[in-house]
RONUMI-79538 format. One line per 10 residues: their letters; for each residue x, y, z of C-alpha. Coordinates in Angstrom, 1 decimal, m for minus. Layout:
N
a = X:Y:Z ~ ...
! end
This chain:
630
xxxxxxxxxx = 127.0:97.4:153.9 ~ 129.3:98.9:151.4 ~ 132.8:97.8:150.6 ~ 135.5:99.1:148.6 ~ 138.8:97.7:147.6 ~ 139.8:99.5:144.3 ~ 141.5:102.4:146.3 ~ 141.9:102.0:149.8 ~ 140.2:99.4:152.1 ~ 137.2:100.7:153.5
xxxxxxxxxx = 133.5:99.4:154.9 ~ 130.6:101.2:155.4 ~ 127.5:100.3:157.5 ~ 124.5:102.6:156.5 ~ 126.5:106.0:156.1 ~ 128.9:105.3:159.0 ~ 132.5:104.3:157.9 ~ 134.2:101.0:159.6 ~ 137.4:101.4:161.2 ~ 138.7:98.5:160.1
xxxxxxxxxx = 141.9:97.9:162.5 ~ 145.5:97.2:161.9 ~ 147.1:97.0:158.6 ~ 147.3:93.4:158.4 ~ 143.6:92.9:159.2 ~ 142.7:95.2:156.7 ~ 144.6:93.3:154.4 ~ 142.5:90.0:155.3 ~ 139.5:92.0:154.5 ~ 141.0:92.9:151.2
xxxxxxxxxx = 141.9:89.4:150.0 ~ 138.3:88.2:151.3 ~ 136.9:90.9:149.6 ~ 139.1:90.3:146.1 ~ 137.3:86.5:146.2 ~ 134.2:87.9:147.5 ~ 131.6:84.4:147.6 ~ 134.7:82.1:147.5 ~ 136.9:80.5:150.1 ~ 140.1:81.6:150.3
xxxxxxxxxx = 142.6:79.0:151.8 ~ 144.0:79.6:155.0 ~ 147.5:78.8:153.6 ~ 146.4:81.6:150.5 ~ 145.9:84.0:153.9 ~ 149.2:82.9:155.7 ~ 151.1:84.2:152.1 ~ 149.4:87.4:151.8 ~ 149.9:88.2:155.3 ~ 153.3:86.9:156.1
xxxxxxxxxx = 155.1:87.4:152.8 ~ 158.5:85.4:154.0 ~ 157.8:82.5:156.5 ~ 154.6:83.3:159.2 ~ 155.2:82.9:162.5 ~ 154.4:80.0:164.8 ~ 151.2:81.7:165.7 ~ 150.1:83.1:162.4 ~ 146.9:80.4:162.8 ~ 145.7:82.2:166.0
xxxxxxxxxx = 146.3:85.4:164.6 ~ 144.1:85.1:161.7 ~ 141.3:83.4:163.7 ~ 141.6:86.8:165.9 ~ 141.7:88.7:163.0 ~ 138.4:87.0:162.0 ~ 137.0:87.3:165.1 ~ 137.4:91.2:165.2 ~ 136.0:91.4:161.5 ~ 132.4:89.6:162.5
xxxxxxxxxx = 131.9:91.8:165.4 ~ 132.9:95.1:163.1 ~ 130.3:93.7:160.4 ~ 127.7:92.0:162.8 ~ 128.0:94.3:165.6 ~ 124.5:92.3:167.2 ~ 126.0:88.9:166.7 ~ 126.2:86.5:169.5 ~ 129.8:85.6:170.9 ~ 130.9:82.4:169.1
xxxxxxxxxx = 127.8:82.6:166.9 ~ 129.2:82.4:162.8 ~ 127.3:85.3:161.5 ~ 126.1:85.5:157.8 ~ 128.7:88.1:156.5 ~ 132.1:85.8:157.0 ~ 131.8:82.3:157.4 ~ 134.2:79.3:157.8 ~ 135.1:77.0:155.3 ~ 136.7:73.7:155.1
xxxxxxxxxx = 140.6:75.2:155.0 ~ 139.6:78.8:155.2 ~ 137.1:81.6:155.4 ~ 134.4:83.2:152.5 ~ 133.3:86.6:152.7 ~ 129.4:87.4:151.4 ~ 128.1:90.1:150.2 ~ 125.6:90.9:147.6 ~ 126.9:92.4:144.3 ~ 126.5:95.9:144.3
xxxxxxxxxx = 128.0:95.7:148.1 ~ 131.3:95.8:146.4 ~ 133.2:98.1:144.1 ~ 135.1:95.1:142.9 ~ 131.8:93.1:142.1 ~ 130.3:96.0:139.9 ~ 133.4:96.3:138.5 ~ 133.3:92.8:137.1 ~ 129.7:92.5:136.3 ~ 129.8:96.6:134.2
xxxxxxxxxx = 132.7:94.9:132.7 ~ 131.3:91.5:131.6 ~ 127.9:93.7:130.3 ~ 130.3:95.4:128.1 ~ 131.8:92.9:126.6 ~ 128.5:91.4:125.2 ~ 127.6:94.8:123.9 ~ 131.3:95.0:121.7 ~ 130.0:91.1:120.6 ~ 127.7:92.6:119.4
xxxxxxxxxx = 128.3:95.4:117.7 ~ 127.1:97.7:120.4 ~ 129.7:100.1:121.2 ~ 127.9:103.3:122.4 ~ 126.5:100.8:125.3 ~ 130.0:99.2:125.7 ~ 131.8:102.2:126.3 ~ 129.1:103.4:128.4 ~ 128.9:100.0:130.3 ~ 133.1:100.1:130.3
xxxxxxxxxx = 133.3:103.3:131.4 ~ 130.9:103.0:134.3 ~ 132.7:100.1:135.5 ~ 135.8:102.2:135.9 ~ 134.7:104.7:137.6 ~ 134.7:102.0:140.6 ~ 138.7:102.4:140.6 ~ 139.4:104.9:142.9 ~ 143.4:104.6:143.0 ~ 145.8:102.1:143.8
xxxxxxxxxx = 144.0:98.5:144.2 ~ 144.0:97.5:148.0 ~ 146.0:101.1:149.7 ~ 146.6:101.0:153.3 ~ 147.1:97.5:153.9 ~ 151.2:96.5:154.0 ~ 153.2:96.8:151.0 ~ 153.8:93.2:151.1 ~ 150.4:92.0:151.2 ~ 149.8:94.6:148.1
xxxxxxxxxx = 152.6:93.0:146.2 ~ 150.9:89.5:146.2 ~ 149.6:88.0:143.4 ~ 146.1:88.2:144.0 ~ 146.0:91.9:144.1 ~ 148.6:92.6:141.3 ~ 145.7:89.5:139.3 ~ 143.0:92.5:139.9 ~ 145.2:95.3:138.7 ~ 146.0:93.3:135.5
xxxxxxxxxx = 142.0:93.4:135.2 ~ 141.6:97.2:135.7 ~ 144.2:97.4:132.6 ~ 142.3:94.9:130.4 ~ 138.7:96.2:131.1 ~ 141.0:100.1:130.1 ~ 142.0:98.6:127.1 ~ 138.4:97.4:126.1 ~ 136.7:101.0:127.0 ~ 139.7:102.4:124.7
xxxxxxxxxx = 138.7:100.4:122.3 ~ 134.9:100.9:122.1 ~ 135.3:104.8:123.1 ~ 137.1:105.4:119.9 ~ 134.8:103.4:117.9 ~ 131.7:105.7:119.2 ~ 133.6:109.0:119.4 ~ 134.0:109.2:123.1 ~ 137.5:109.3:123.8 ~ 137.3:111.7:126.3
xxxxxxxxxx = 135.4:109.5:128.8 ~ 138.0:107.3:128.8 ~ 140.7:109.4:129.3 ~ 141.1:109.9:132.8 ~ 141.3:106.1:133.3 ~ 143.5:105.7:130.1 ~ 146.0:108.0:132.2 ~ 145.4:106.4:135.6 ~ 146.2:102.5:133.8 ~ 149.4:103.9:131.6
xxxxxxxxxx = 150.7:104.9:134.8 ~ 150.4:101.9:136.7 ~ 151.8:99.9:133.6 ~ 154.2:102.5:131.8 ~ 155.5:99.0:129.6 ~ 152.3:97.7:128.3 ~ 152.4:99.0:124.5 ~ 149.1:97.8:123.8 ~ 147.6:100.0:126.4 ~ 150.0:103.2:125.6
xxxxxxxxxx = 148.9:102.5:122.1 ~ 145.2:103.1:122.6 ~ 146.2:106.5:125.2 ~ 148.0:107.6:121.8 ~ 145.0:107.5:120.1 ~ 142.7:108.9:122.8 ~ 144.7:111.9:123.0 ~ 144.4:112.8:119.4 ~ 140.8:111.9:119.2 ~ 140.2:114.4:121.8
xxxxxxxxxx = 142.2:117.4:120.0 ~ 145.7:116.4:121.7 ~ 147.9:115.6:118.9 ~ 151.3:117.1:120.7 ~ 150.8:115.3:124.3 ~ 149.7:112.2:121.9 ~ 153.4:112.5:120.3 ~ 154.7:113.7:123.4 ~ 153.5:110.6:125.3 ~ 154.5:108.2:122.3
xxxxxxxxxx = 158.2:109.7:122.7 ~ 158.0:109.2:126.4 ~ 156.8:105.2:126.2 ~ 159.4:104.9:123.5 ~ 162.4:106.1:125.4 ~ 161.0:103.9:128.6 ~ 161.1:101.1:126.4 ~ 164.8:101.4:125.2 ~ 166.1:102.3:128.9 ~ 164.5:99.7:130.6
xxxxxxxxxx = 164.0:96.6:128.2 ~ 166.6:97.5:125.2 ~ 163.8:97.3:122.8 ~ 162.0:98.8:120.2 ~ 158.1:100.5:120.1 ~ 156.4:97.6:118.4 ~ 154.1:97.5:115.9 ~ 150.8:98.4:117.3 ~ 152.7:101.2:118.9 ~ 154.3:102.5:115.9
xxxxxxxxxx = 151.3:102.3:114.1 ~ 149.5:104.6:116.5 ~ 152.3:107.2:116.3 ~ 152.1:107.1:112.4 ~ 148.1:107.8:112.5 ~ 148.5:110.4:114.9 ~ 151.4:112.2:112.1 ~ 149.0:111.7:109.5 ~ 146.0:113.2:111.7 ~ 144.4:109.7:110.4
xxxxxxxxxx = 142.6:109.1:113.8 ~ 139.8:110.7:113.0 ~ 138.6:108.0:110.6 ~ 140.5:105.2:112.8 ~ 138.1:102.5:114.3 ~ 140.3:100.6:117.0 ~ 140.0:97.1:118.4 ~ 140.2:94.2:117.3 ~ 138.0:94.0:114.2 ~ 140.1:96.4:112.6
xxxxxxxxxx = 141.5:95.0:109.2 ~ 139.4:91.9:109.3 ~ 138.4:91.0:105.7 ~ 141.9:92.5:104.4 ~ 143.3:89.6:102.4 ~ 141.3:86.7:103.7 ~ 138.9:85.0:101.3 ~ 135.1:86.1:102.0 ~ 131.7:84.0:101.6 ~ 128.6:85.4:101.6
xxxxxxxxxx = 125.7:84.5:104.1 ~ 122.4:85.4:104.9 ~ 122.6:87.3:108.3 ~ 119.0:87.1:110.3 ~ 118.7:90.4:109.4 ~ 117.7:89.7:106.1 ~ 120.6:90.6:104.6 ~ 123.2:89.0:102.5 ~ 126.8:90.2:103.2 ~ 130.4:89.3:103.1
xxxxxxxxxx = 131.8:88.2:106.3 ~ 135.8:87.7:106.1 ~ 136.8:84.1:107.0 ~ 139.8:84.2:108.9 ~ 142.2:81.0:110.1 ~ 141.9:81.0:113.7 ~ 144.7:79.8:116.1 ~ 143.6:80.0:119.6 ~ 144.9:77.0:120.8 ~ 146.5:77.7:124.7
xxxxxxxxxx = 149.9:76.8:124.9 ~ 150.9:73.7:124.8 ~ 151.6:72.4:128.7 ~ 155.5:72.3:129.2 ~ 155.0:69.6:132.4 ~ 152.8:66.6:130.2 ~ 154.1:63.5:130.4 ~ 153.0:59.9:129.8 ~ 148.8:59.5:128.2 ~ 150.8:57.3:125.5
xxxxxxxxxx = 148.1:55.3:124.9 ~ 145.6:57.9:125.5 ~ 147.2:60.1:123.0 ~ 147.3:57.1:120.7 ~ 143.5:56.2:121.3 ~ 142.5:60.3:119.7 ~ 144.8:59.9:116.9 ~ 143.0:57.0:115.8 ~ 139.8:58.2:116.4 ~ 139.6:61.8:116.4
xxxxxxxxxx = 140.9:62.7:113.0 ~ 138.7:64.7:110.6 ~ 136.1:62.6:108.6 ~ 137.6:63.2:104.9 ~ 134.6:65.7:103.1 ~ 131.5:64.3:102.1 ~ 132.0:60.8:103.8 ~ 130.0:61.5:106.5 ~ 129.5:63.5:109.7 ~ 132.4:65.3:111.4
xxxxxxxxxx = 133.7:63.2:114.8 ~ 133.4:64.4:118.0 ~ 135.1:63.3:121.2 ~ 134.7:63.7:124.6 ~ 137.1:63.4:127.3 ~ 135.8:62.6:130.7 ~ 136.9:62.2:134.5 ~ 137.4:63.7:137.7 ~ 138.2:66.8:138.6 ~ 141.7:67.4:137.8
xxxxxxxxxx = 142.9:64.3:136.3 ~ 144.2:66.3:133.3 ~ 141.5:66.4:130.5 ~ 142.3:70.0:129.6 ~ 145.7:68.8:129.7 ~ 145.4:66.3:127.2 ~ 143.0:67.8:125.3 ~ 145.4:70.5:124.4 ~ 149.0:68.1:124.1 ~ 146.8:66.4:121.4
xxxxxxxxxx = 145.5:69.2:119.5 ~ 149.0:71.0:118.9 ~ 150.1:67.6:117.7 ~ 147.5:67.3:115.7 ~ 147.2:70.5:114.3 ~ 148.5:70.1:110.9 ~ 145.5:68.0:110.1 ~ 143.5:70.9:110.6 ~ 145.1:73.5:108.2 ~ 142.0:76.0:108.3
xxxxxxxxxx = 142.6:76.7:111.8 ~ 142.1:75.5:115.2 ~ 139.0:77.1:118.2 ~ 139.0:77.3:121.5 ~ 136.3:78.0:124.0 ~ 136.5:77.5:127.7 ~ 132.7:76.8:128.0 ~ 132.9:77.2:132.2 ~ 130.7:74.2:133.2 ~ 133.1:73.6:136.3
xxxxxxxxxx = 133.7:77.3:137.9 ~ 132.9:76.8:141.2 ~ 131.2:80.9:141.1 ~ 130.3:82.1:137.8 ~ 127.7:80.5:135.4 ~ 128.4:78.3:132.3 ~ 129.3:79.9:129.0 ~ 126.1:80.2:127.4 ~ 126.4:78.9:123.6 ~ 125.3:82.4:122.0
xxxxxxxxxx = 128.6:83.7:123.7 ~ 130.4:81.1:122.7 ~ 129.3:81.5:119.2 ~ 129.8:85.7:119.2 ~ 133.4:84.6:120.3 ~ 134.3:81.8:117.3 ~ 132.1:83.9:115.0 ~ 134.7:86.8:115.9 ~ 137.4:84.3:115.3 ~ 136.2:83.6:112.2
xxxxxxxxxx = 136.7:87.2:111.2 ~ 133.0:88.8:111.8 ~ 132.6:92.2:111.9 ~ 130.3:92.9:114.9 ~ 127.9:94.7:113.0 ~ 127.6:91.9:110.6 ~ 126.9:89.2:114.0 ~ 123.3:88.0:113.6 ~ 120.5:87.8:116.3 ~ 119.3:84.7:118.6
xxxxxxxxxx = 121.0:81.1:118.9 ~ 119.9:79.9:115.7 ~ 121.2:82.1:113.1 ~ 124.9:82.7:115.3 ~ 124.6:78.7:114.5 ~ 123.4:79.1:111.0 ~ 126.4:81.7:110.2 ~ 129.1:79.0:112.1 ~ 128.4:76.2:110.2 ~ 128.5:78.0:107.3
xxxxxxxxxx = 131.8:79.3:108.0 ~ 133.3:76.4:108.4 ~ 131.7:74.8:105.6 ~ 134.0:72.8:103.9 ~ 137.0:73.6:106.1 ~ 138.8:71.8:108.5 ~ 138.9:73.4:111.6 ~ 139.5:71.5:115.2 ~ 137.2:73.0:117.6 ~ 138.2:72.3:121.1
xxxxxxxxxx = 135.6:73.0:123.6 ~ 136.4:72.9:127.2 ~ 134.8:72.4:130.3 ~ 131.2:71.7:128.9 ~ 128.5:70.9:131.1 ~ 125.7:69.6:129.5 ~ 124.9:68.7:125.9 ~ 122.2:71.3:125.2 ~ 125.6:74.1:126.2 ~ 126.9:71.8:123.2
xxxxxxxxxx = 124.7:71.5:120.5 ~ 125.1:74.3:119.0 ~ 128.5:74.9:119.3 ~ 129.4:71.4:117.0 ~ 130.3:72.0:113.4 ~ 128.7:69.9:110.6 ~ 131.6:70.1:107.9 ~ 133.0:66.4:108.0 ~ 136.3:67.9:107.6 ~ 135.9:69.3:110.8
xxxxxxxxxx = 136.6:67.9:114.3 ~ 135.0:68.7:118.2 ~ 137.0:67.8:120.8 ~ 135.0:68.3:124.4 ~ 136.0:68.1:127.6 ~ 134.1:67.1:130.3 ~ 133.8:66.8:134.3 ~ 129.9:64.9:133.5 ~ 129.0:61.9:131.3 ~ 126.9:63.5:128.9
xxxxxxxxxx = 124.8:60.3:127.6 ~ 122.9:62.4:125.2 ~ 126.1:63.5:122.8 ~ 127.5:60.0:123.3 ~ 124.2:58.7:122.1 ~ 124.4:61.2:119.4 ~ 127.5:59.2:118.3 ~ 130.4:61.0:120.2 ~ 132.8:59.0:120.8 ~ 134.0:59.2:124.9
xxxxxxxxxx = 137.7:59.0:126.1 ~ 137.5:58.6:130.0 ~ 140.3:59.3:131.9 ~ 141.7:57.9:135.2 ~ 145.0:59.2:137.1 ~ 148.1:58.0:135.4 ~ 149.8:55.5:136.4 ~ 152.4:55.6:139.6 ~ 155.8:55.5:136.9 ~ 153.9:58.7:135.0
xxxxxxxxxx = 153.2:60.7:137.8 ~ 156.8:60.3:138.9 ~ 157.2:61.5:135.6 ~ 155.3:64.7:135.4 ~ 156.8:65.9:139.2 ~ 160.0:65.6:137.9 ~ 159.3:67.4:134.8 ~ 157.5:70.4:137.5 ~ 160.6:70.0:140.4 ~ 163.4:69.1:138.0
xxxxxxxxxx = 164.9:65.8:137.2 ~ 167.2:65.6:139.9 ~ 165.3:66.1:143.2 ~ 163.0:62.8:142.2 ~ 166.3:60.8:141.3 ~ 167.8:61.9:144.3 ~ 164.6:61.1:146.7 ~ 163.2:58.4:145.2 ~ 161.2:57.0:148.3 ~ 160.2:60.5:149.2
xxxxxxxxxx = 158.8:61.0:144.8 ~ 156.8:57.5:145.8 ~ 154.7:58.7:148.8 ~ 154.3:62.3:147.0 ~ 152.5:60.3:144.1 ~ 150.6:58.1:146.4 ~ 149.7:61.0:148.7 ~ 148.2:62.7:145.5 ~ 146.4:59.8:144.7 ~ 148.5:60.1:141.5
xxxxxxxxxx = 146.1:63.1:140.7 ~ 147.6:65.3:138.4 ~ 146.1:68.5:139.7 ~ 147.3:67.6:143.1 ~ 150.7:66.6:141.6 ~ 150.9:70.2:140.2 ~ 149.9:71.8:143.5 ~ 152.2:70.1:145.1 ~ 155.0:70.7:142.8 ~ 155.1:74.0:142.9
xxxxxxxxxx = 155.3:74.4:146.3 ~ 158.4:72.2:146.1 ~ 159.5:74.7:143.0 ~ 159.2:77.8:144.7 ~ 160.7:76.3:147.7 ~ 164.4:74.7:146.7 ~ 165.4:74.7:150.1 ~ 162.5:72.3:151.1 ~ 163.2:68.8:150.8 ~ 161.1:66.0:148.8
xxxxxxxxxx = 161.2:64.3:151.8 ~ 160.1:67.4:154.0 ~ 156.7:67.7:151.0 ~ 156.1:64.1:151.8 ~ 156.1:64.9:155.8 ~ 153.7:67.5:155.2 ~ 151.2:65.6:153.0 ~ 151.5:62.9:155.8 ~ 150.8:65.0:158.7 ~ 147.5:66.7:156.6
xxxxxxxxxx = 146.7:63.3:156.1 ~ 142.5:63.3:155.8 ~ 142.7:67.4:154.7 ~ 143.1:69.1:151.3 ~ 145.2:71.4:152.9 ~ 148.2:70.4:152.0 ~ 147.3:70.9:147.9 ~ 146.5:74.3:147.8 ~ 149.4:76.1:145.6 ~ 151.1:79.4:146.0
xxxxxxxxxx = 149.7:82.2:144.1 ~ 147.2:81.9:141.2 ~ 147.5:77.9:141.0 ~ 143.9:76.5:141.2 ~ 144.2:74.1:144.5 ~ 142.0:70.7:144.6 ~ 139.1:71.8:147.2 ~ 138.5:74.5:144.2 ~ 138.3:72.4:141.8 ~ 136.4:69.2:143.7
xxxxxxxxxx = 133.8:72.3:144.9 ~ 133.1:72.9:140.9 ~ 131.5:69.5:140.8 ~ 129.8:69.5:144.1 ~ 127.9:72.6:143.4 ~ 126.4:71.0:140.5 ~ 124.5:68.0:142.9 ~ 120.7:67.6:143.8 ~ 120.5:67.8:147.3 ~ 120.3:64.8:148.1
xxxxxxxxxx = 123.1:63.6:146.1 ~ 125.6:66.1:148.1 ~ 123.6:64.6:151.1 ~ 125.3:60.9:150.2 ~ 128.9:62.1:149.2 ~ 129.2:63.7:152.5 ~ 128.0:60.6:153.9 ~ 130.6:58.5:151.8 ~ 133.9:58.8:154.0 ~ 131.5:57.0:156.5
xxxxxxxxxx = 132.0:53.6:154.5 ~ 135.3:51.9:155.1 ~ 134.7:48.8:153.0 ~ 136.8:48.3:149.7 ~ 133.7:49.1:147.7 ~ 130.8:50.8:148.0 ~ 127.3:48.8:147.1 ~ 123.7:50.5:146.4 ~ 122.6:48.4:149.9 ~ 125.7:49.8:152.1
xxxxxxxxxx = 124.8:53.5:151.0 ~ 121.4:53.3:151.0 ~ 122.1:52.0:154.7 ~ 124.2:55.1:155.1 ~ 121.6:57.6:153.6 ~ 118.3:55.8:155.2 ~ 117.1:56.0:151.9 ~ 115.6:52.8:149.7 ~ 118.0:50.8:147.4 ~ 116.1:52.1:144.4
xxxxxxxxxx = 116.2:55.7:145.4 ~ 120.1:55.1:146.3 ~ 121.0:53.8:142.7 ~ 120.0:56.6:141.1 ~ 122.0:58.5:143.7 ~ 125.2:56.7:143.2 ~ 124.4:56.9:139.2 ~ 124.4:60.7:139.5 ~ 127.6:61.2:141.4 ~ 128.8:58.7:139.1
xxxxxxxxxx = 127.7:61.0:135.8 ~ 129.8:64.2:137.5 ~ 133.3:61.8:138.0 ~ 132.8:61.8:142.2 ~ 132.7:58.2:142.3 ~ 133.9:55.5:140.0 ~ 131.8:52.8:138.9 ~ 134.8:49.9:138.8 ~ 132.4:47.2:138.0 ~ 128.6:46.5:137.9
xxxxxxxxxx = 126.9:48.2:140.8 ~ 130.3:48.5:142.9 ~ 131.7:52.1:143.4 ~ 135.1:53.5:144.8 ~ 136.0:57.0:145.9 ~ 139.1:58.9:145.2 ~ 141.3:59.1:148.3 ~ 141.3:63.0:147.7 ~ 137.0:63.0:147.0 ~ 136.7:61.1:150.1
xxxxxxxxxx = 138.8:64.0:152.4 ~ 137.1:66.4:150.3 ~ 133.9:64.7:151.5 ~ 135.0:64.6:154.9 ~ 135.4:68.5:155.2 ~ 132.2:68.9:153.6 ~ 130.9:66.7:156.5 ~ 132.4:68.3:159.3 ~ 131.4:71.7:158.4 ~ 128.3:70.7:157.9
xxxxxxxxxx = 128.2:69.3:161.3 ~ 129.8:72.3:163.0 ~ 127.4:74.1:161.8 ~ 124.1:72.2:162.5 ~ 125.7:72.3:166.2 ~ 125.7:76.1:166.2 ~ 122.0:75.8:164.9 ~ 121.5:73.5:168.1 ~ 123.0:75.5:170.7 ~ 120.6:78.4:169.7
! end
């Protein structure tokens, strides 16, 4: 099978194109295709589909839609049998299909090969690798399914990549002297975008690299004028710049991106590279903190636990603190983490770091800590032609970096303590603050010192969804605010899911929210968001993944015990397994925050982990009965 969805929606079996139906149908294929290997919600289809308020049999209509798309891909499938191309989910459907079975996929993976040659200081193969991958885009992203469904957020989210992964090739085509390879798609992108500056910046360049100084100045003139009709502004200074390089016919010695002036009025160390060499490397004062979240409210003690015990070690008294903030999935550890560190901030006046590490991503692999290291070491103001070789001397050249600096490095999402080690600085100015969905006994017993974090009490969760709805639909509904919090198991991910169905919706009710979370009672329907809002079963899957086998054997088996705590004997009774066997079980699923040791060998489960649970047992069960009926 081959599928395409940068350009129009179209499936291939051997060389024989698909016809793939009505509009609509094609445009389920499209959004299953744009998560290709990852459920999409139904209620994430209902909105692409039905862009105002679906019909009252929207459910039936998708299920036929489904139905038509197994028989187009399976044509030899039995009737009712599932197939191996789109299966059902717990609240929706996943498409499969191998890699290099979609344009979008090789997109992605050209892309992400091209980034780790610019890290490191390859840019022949990353504008190779960049270019490649855009040859995939074949015009505009998803054409011929309704101009609604195009409009949706999860399409426009795939255009915004296209422009990104432009802007990179850009970048690493005028380093190598290949401008022309990019231009096609430098025109293609400026088009689709005719605002972004950054991007119109870079076809600036590109034009005069390739010998095209007046349609350079030409298209300069053109962005400008767009600019001052539309927005009332200005070409900024990235723009400008490019238009005063092209005057000067300076682009010939211009080398783009962002490693451009580094070293220009920053101090400089040297170091020993493991190349042998001892060069200057720029240090830079990095501030990559996200932004600070607009909706946090309460952690008071929480917030007054890290200030006490996360400030930097004053130099040469002894080894730099690190803290690790545990829990569940979505209970707000990113949150936190990031409300503390702009507070904190000033204690670190060298700069602050931030790497999301990906332990939880319920698709793509963790971060390994030689990327993680290319992209501080980059923050830090290394040239990529100055970035060492191999996991040790990336690690050599950080610590030396920070030597004597005090630099808060948040790292987020870890998931284990080998992803870790490296990535820890030794200057005892310096502070780690790691995030965490797993216990990670090995950096505690390294003398990290763990924050764990439980949902926020019942008066703070009323506090954060009135901060996400506004003040005055909580005061007004106060009973409705109650079973909203209780419903969410006071979860703050669920909370925020929630909430912004209530904010997009001002006509619905607080009272009409809490109706729905009551009738999905048992489902994680109910707490999947509009647009690109990660929803609960997404992030609960990123922990589940992670299980042995026969750990994920025993959570689904957990909704099965009613009692108000769960003991090694009642779920070893569940599993048919010995006590022994079961405590290490329940000590795992433990370690990953899906159950909560409360006290000594007695374990609760989240309301929310034990629906999550249940879905994972039903489907599980549907499809053993499909296996049977064969």
């Amino acid at each position: 099978m081959r599928f395409q969805v940068l350009g129009p929606v179209r499936a291939w079996r051997d060389d024989e194109e698909l016809d793939l139906g009505f509009p609509q149908q094609r445009a389920l294929l499209a959004l299953l295709l744009a998560d290709t290997g990852r459920p999409v919600p139904t209620s994430g289809i209902l909105d692409v589909l039905w862009a105002e308020r679906p019909p009252a049999s929207a459910l039936n209509v998708v299920r036929r839609y489904v139905g038509a798309l197994r028989r187009l891909l399976e044509p030899e499938l039995p009737p009712r049998a599932p197939g191996s191309r789109l299966l059902r989910r717990p609240g929706g459907y996943l498409l499969e299909a191998d890699p290099d079975e979609v344009d979008l996929l090789r997109f992605r993976e050209l892309t992400r090969q091209g980034k780790r040659a610019a890290a490191t200081g390859r840019a022949e193969t990353a504008a190779r690798c960049f270019t490649e991958a855009l040859g995939q885009w074949r015009g505009p992203v998803a054409m011929g399914i309704p101009p609604s469904a195009r409009e949706h957020v999860r399409f426009t989210a795939v255009e915004r990549e296209l422009l990104h992964t432009t802007r990179l090739a850009a970048d690493a085509a005028l380093l190598c002297g290949r401008a022309e390879h990019v231009l096609p798609a430098l025109r293609r992108a400026a088009a689709l975008d005719p605002l972004d500056e950054p991007l119109h910046a870079r076809l600036i360049l590109s034009l005069a690299a390739c010998g095209l100084q007046a349609e350079a100045l030409t298209a300069y003139e053109d962005v400008r004028r767009r600019l001052s009709a539309e927005l009332g502004i200005a070409p900024g200074a990235e723009l400008a710049a490019a238009q005063t390089r092209v005057l000067r016919q300076e682009v010939g010695r211009l080398r783009a991106g962002p490693t451009v002036a580094l070293g220009r009025d920053l101090p400089v160390v040297r170091v020993s590279t493991a190349r042998g060499a001892s060069s200057p490397a720029p240090v830079g004062r990095p501030a990559q903190l996200p932004p600070d979240p607009a909706a946090f409210a309460g952690r008071t003690a929480e917030l007054e636990w890290l200030t006490s015990h996360a400030g930097p070690a004053d130099a040469g008294t002894g080894a730099p603190p690190t803290v690790l903030i545990g829990g569940m999935a979505g209970v707000g550890k990113t949150t936190l983490a990031v409300h503390w560190a702009h507070r904190a901030a000033h204690r670190f006046p060298d700069g602050q770091l931030h790497v999301r590490l990906g332990g939880s991503d319920p698709v793509e692999p963790a971060v390994p800590p030689e990327e993680a290291l290319r992209g501080m070491l980059t923050a830090l103001g290394v040239p990529a032609p100055r970035m060492p070789d191999g996991l040790a001397a990336l690690t050599g050249l950080y610590r030396t970096l920070l030597a004597g600096r005090r630099v808060l490095v948040v790292l987020d999402d870890a998931v284990g303590t080998e992803q870790l080690r490296p990535l820890l600085p030794a200057a005892p100015g310096c502070l780690a603050l790691v995030t965490s969905r797993h216990a990670l006994p090995g950096l505690i017993a390294s003398g990290a010192r763990p924050l764990r974090l439980d949902p926020p009490p019942a008066e703070d969760a009323r506090a954060a969804l009135a901060l996400l709805t506004g003040a005055d639909r909580p005061a007004t509904e106060p009973r409705a605010t109650d079973e909203i919090v209780t419903r969410c198991g006071r979860l703050p991910l669920a909370l925020a899911a929630v909430a912004a169905r209530a904010a997009a919706r001002r006509d619905l009710s607080l009272a009409t929210v809490a109706a729905e979370l009551r009738a999905s009672h048992g489902s994680l329907d109910a707490f999947c968001a509009p647009g690109t809002t990660p929803d609960v079963r997404a992030a609960f899957l990123g922990s589940y993944r992670l299980l042995s086998a026969e750990s994920a054997r025993l959570f689904r088996l957990l909704p099965r015990h009613t009692g108000p705590g769960l003991t090694p004997a009642a779920a070893a009774a569940l599993a048919g397994l010995p006590v022994r066997r079961v405590r290490l079980l329940l000590a795992e699923l433990a370690d990953a925050h899906l159950l909560t040791e409360h006290t000594p060998g007695r374990y609760t489960l989240h309301d929310l982990l034990r629906a999550y649970a249940a879905e994972l047992a039903a489907e599980e069960g549907a499809e053993e009965g499909v296996r049977s009926a064969r």
